[in-house]
C-alpha positions as CSV (number, residue, x, y, z in Angstrom):
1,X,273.0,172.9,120.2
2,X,276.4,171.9,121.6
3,X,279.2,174.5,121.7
4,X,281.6,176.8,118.9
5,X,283.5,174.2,117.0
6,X,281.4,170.8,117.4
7,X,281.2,169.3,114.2
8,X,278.2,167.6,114.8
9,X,275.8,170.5,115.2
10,X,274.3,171.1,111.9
11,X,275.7,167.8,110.2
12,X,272.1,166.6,109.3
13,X,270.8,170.1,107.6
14,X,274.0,170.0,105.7
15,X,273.7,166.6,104.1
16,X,270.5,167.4,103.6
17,X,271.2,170.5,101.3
18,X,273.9,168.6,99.6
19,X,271.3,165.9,98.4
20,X,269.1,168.5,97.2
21,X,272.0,169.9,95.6
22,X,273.1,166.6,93.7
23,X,269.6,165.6,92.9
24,X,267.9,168.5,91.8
25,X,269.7,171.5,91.7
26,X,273.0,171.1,89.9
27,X,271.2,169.2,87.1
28,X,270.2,171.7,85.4
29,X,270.1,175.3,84.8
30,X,267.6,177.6,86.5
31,X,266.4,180.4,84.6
32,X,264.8,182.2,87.3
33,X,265.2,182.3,90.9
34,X,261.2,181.7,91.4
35,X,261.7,178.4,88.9
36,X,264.2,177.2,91.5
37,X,262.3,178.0,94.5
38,X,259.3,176.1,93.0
39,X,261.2,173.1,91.9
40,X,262.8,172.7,95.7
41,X,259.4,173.1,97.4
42,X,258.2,170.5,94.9
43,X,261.2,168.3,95.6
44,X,261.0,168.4,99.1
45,X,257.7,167.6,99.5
46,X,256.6,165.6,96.6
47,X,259.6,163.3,97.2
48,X,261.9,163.6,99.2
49,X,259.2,163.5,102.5
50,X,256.8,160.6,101.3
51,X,259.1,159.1,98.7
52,X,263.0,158.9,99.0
53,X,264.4,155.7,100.7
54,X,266.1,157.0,104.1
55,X,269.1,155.4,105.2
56,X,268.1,156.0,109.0
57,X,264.8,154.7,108.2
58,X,266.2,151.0,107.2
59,X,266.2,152.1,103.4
60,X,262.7,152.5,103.6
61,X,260.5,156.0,102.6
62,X,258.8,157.4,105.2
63,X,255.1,156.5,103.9
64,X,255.6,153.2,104.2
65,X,257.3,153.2,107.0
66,X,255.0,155.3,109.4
67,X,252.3,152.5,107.7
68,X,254.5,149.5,109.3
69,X,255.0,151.8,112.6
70,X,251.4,152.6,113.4
């Protein structure tokens, strides 16, 4: 980590959380924390991992693209 007041040090987690924000969380209502919780674990690792097109991956998903790599 670089030092107090570098903008770059936590620029990746937060765009992260803003995707999962815009594509799963502010879609809908959540009735329960728990539901939440269960719908972000799912998220994460049922698409966003294995699935969702990455912009540093040349708009490829990650499956595919560790396929082509190895």
């Amino acid at each position: 980590m670089s030092g107090k007041g570098n903008c770059y040090d936590n620029s990746a987690v937060e765009s992260f959380f803003k995707m999962i924000k815009a594509e799963l969380l502010w879609r809908r209502s959540w009735p329960t924390r728990r539901e939440a919780v269960l719908a972000t674990f799912q998220y994460i690792n049922g698409f966003y991992n294995p699935r969702r097109r990455h912009s540093a991956l040349g708009r490829k998903s990650p499956v595919p693209f560790e396929r082509k790599v190895a």
